[in-house]
N, C-alpha and C positions, 0 to 999 in steps of 0.2 A: 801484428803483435807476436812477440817472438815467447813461447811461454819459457824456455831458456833463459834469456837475458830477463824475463820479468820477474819482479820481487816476487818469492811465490808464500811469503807471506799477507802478501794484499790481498792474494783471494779467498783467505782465511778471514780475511778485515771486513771486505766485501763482504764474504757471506753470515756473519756475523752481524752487521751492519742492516741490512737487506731484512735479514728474521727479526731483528728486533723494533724495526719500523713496522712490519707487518705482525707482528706477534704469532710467531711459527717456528716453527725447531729449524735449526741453524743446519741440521743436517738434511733437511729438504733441501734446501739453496746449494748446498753441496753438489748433492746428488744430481740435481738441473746444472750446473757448472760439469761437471764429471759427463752426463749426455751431452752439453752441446758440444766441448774436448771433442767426442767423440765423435759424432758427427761429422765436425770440421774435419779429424783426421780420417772419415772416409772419402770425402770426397779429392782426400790429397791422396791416400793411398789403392780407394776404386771402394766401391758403393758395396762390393760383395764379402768384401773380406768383416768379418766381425771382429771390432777394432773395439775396446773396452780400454777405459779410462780410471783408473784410483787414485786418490788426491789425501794423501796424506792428513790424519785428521790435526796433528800438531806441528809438522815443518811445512804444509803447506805443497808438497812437493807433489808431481803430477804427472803419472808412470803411465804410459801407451804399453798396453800388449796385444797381440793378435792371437784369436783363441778358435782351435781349430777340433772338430769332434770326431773322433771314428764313429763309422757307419758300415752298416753290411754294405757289400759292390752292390748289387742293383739298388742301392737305397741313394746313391753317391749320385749329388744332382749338382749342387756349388762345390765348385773344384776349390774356392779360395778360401772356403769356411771349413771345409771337410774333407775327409779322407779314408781311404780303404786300412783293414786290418794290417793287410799288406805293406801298403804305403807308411804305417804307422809303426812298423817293426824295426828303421832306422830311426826313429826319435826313442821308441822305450822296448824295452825286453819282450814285455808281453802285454801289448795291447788289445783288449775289449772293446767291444761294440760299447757307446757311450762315453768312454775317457774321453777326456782334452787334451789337448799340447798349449802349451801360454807360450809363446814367444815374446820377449820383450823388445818394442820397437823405437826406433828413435821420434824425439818429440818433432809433432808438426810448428811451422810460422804459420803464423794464424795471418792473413791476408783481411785488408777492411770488409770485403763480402761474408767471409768467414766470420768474421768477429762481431758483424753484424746480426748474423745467423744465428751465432752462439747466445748474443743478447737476447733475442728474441724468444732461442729455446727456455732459457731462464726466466724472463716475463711471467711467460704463461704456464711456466710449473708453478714460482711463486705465484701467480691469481690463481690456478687449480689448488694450490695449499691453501692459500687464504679465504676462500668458500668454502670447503672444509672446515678450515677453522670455526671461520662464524657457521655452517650450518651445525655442528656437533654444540657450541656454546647455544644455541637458540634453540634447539631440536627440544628442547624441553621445558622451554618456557610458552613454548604454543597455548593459547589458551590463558595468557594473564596481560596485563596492560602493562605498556613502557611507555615512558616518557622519551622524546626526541628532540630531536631540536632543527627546522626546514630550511633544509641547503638549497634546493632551487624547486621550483615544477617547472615541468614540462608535458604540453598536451594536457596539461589539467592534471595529471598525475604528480606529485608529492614525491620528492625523494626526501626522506627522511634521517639524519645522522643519528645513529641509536648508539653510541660509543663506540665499538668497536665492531662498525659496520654499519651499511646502510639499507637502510627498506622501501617500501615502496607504499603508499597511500594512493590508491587507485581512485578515478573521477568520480566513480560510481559508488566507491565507499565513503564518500564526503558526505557531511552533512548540510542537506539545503546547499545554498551558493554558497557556500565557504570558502576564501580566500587565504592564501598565506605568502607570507611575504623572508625571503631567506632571514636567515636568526630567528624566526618566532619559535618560539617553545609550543611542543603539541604532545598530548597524550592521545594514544591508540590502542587496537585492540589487538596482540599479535591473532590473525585466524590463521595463517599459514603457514609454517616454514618445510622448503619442501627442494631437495638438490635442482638445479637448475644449467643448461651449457654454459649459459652467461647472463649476467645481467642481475638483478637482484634475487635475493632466493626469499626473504622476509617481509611477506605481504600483511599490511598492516587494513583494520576495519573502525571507522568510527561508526556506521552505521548497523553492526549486527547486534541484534538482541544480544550476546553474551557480553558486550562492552555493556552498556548498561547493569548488564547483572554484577560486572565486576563493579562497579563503580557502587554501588548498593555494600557490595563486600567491604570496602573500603570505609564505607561513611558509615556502617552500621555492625560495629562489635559482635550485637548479636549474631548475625550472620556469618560473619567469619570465625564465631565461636560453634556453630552448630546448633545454637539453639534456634535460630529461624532459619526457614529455608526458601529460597528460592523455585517456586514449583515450576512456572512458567513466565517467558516475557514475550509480549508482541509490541512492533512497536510500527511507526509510520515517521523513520527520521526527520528528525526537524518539527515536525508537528505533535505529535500526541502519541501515547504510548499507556500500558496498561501492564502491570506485572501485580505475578498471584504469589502472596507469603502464606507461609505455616506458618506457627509456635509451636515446641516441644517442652515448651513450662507452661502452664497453665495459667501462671501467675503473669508470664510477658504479652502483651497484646503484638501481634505480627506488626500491625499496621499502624499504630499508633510506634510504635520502636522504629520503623522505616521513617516516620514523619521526620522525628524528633521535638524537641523542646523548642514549638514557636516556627516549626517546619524547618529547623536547618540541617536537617539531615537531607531533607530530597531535596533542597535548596540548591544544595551544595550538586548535587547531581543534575539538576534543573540546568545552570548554569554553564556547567562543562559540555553538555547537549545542547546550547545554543537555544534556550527557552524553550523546550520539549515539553509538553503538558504531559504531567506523569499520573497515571489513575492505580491508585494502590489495592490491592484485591485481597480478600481474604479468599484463602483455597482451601477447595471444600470437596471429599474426593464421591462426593454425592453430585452427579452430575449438570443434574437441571438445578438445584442448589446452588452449585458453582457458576451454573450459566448466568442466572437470575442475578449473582453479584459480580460478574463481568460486564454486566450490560449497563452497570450503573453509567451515568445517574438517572436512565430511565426504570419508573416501576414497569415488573411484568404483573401481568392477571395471573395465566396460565402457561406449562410448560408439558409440551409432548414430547417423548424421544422413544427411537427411533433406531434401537441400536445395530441391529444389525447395517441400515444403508447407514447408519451414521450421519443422521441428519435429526435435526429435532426445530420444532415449531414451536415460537414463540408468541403467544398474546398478549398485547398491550393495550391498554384504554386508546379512545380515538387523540386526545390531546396529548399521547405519552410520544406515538407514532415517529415522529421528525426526531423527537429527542434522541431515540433508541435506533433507529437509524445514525442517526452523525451526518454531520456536513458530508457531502458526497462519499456518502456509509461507510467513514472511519469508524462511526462507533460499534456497527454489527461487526464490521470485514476484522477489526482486532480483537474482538470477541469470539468469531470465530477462530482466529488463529491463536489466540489463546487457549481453548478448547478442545480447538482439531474436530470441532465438527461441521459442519454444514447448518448453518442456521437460517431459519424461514423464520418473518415478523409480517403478521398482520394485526388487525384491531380488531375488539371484541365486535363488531359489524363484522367483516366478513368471516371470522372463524363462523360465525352465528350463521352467516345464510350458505356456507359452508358444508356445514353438516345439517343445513335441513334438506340442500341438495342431494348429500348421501344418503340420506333416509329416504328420499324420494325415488331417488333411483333404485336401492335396495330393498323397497318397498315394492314397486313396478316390477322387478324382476322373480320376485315371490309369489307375486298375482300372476304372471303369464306362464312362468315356468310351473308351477304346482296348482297353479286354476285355483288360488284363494281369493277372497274376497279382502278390499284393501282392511278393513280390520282386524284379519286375521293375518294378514302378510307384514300388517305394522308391529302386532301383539311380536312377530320372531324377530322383527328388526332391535326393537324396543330391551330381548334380551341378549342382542348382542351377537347374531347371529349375523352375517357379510354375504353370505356364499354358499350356494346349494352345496359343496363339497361337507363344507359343515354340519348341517342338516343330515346329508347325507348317512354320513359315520360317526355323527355323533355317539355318547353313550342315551343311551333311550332313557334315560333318567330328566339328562338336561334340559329333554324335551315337555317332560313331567311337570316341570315346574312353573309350565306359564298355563293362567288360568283357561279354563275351560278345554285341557287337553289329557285324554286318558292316554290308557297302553292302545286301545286299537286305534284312536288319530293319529297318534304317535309312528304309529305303524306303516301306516298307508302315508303320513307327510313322508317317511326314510324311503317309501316304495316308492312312491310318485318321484323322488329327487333321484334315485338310482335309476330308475326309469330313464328321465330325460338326460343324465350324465354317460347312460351306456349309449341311446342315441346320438349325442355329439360325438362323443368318442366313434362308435362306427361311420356315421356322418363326415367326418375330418381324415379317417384312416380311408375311405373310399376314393375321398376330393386327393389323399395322399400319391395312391395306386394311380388314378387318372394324370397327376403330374408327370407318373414314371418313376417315382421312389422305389428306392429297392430291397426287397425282405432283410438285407444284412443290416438295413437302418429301423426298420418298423420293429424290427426282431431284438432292437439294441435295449437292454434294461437300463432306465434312467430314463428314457424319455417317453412321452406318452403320447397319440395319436394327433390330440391338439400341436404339441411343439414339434412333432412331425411333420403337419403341415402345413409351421407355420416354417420349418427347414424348408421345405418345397419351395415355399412361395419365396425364398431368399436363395434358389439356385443349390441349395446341399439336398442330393438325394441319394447319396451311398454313405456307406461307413468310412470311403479315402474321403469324400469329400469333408465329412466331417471330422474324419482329423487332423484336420489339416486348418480348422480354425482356430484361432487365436479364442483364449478364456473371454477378452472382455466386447470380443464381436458376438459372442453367446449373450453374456452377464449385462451389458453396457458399461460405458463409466465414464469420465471425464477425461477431457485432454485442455491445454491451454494454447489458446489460439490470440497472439497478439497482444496478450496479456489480459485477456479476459478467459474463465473457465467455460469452455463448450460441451454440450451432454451429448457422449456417443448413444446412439439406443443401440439397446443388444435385441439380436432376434427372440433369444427365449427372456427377456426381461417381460414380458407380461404376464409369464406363466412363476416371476419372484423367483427365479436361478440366481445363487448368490455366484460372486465371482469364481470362491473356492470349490462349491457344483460345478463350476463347469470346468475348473481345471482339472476335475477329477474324471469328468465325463469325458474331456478330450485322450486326457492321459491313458484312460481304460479302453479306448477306442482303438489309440495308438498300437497299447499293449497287445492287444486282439488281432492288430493286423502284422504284427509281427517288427514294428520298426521300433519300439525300444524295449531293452529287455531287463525283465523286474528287477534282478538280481543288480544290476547296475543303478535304479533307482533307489534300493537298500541299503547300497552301498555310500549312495550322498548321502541318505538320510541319518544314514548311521555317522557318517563327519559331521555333517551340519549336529546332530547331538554332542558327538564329541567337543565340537569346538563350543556349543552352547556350556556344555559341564565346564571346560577349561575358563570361557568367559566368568565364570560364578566363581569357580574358584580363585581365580584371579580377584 
């Protein structure tokens, strides 16, 4: 193709043509015509020369020049792009490091490899424009539902026509076996839009708890007006699901407005989730409160929690048991994730023989440790007392208060318990020294002679060694193995080191031996505040 002899109004048509099909500025297409020109005419006139193409934005017409830069001498590396000051004193009066020379060159025949070339240059600017396009138009609808309409799947995945671009419905974001067949109409949840090299950039979800929340917004005024609000939703696609509402009118019932008149409000949501059993909650920022009406439709007895581990125990009558569980413990396991806690369900039987077993053992441990008699060691269990450390430091008041105990019993029970607590203590710090533990670790403030050597018995006997562990191989804590939750133990987890103890432990350890330096830790702290105050603000 000879660009000479071609109308060079066509490629004004073309590209005109081209943006309006993809719905993109006409001068992108330009621009990708003007690089492949150029192109083409390097490999007519050698790959080195910087060969620049401008295509007139109203005749059409399509100017080749060759653009050449001065450069200091030793800088002068492409002889065909560039040139010496020197060298540049026949083309202008006084040339500078930087200027240009444009020379205008005659147009190339574009040859079918070339023309081939050039198409292809354009392709794929117009597809890099058109992902653009659609990501900037989507970039802000993340987070709301669209309607589609499904063009084919493939591998189980859903490609989705959302008007003016296509998305993707992942296998795994499907609800249950759900099928679709090209043309069906399907509402989604946009979770993603996010730039991509190729391929779809608009990941669609029907399975995340926030499609449901939308769909609630949708069916339910109040909610999209602000006076209810959406606390939390857990759900188990395709089967059963559970979401917790406020009211901020006193006069709107949450859950009764979610129903609607004769249930066609969650109906309607029921439906679109392919029969989802939907359990509506009133939220309640009173925790075991709130837990007690997640667990419907089982009653609880009783409700322990537990807040620092973040777990809390729940008692249910023996006939409640099954209910409050859920067919293979959907009813706990979306309870919990409703909550975000850890929940424990037994029956008023074993809470019951539960804690006669801690009283017994807490019992037993009072008699051999302080030499009481079991009435006397029951009378301290009875007020509440766990643990010789209690005993120990109490205020000598607390001790006042159970019957038949003056100031000198008083006295001699805190002796006798500091007693046996100094001997364990030296006891464990000796078993400590005979491991080979070393004074930089015994000497460390934070830990005490027992988690000393229970470091020992776990291989940490210096201060490198212990900084060099990880917070929750100290604390313990959970990982998920296979999609079941596995419990790491942590060495010092018997001696109740929360996880942030022991990031502070390690951290102070660190600091002490010299590998990180505070000022650099002040230094996050003080961003991570910054960006928290911008957050708020915002």
């Amino acid at each position: 193709m000879a660009i000479t002899s071609a109308n060079q109004l066509e490629l004004l048509q073309t590209a005109e043509a081209v943006a309006r099909e993809k719905m993109i500025d006409p001068g992108l297409v330009v621009a990708a015509m003007e690089e492949s020109l150029a192109r083409a005419a390097k490999s007519r006139y050698g790959s080195e020369m910087d060969i620049r193409v401008s295509i007139d934005r109203k005749t059409g017409k399509a100017t080749f020049t060759r653009v050449r830069t001065v450069v200091e001498d030793e800088e002068l590396e492409n002889y065909q792009a560039e040139l010496t000051v020197a060298q540049a004193k026949q083309y202008m009066s006084d040339p500078k490091v930087g200027d240009t020379i444009v020379d205008e060159v005659p147009p190339v025949e574009m040859g079918r490899i070339a023309a081939q070339s050039a198409k292809q240059v354009i392709l794929q600017k117009v597809r890099e424009a058109e992902r653009d396009r659609q990501y900037n138009e989507f970039k802000d609808r993340n987070g709301t539902i669209i309607n589609g309409v499904v063009k084919r799947e493939e591998y189980g995945n859903v490609i989705v026509d959302v008007g003016s671009g296509e998305a993707i419905l992942r296998r795994n974001e499907k609800i249950g076996r759900e099928s679709y067949r090209p043309n069906d109409r399907i509402r989604c949840y946009i979770k993603d839009v996010r730039r991509e090299p190729r391929g779809p950039q608009i990941f669609l979800s029907r399975t995340a708890p926030e499609f449901m929340a939308e769909l609630f917004k949708m069916e339910v005024p109040e909610i999209y007006d602000g006076i209810i609000e959406i606390k939390a939703v857990a759900r188990d696609p395709g089967s059963r699901a559970k979401i917790a509402v406020v009211s901020y009118d006193n006069s709107i019932d949450p859950v009764g407005a979610c129903v609607g008149m004769r249930g066609s409000r969650v109906q309607a949501v029921v439906n679109e989730l392919q029969g989802e059993k939907i359990d509506i909650i009133p939220w309640n920022e009173d925790q075991p409160t709130f837990l007690v009406n997640a667990l419907q439709p089982a009653e609880v007895t009783k409700v322990v929690l537990d807040e620092e581990a973040g777990k809390i125990e729940v008692v249910v009558p023996n006939e409640q048991l099954s209910l409050a569980i859920g067919r293979r413990g959907q009813n706990v396991r979306l309870a919990s994730q409703l909550t975000n806690l850890d929940i424990d369900i037994m029956t008023e039987e074993e809470e019951s023989a539960r804690r006669q077993k801690e009283f017994e053992a807490r019992t037993a441990l009072f008699m051999e440790t302080l030499d009481l008699d079991e009435f006397f060691a029951q009378l301290l269990v009875s007020e509440g007392f766990t643990n010789l450390e209690e005993v120990a430091y109490v205020e000598l008041d607390e001790l006042l208060v159970i019957d038949g105990v003056d100031d000198s019993t008083a006295e001699e029970l805190q002796a006798r318990a500091r007693d046996y607590l100094e001997a364990q203590a030296k006891a464990a710090l000796d078993n400590a020294r005979s491991m080979g533990v070393e004074d930089s670790l015994i000497d460390f403030e934070g830990l005490t002679p027992q988690m000393v050597e229970a470091l020992a018995k776990d291989d940490v006997k210096s201060l490198e060694d212990f900084a060099t562990c990880a917070d929750w191989e100290l604390a313990g804590g959970w990982t998920t193995v296979n999609g079941e939750r596995v419990k790491d133990e942590g060495i010092l987890e018997p001696f109740d080191v929360s996880l942030e103890e022991a990031q502070n432990l390690v951290m102070t350890a660190r600091i002490m031996l010299g590998w990180v330096d505070p000022a650099e830790l002040e230094g996050d702290a003080d961003d991570s505040d910054e960006a928290v105050e911008g957050d708020e603000e915002a």
